[in-house]
Residue, then its C-alpha position, 0 to 999 in steps of 0.5 A: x485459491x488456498x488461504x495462506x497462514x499469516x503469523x504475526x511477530x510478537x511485537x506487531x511489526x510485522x507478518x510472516x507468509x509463507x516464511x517470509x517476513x513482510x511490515x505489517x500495515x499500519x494498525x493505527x489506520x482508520x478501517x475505511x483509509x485503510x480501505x481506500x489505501x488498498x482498492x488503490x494497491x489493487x488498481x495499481x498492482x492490476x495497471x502494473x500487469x496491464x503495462x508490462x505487457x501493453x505499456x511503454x518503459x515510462x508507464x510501467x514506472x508510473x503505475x509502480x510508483x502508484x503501488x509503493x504510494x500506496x504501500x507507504x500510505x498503508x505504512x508498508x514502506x517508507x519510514x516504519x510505522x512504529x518510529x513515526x509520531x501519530x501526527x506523522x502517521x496521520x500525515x503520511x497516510x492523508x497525503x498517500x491518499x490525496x496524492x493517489x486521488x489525483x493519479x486514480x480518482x475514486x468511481x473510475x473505471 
């Protein structure tokens, strides 16, 4: 697969793909919660396609709701990043983490 041009804005917030505007992840993250964060985006976005075409209405809506924690915990979404104190954003991404833990614990397969 072609690797796609990523720009950033100039004020950081944010990354165009393909001419589309997406939040940038939260550059105050630590490199391993960030890595953390995303295997569990990764494992969630799989569990999605699995679902949708194996699963019941109920799962598809608890494996999405394991992506936008996810998301959240990356400072995708949810209150933005740049409006949030760094106590605020140290908690929002320990407690994305803890929550997606308990949903994904680490090492399962």
């Amino acid at each position: 697969m072609a690797q796609r041009e990523v720009e950033h804005t100039p004020d950081g917030r944010w990354i165009v793909v393909d001419g589309r505007r997406w939040r940038r992840q939260d550059p105050a993250l630590p490199e391993d919660v960030a890595a953390r964060l995303r295997s569990h985006l990764g494992r969630a976005r799989a569990a999605v396609r699995t679902v949708r075409r194996e699963g019941t209405e109920a799962q598809l809506r608890a494996v999405r709701e394991r992506v936008g924690l996810a998301k959240r915990g990356l400072g995708e979404r949810g209150t933005p990043w740049w409006e949030q104190t760094p106590e605020e954003r140290q908690a929002r991404w320990t407690d994305a983490l803890a929550r997606l833990d308990e949903l994904d614990p680490p090492g399962r397969s």
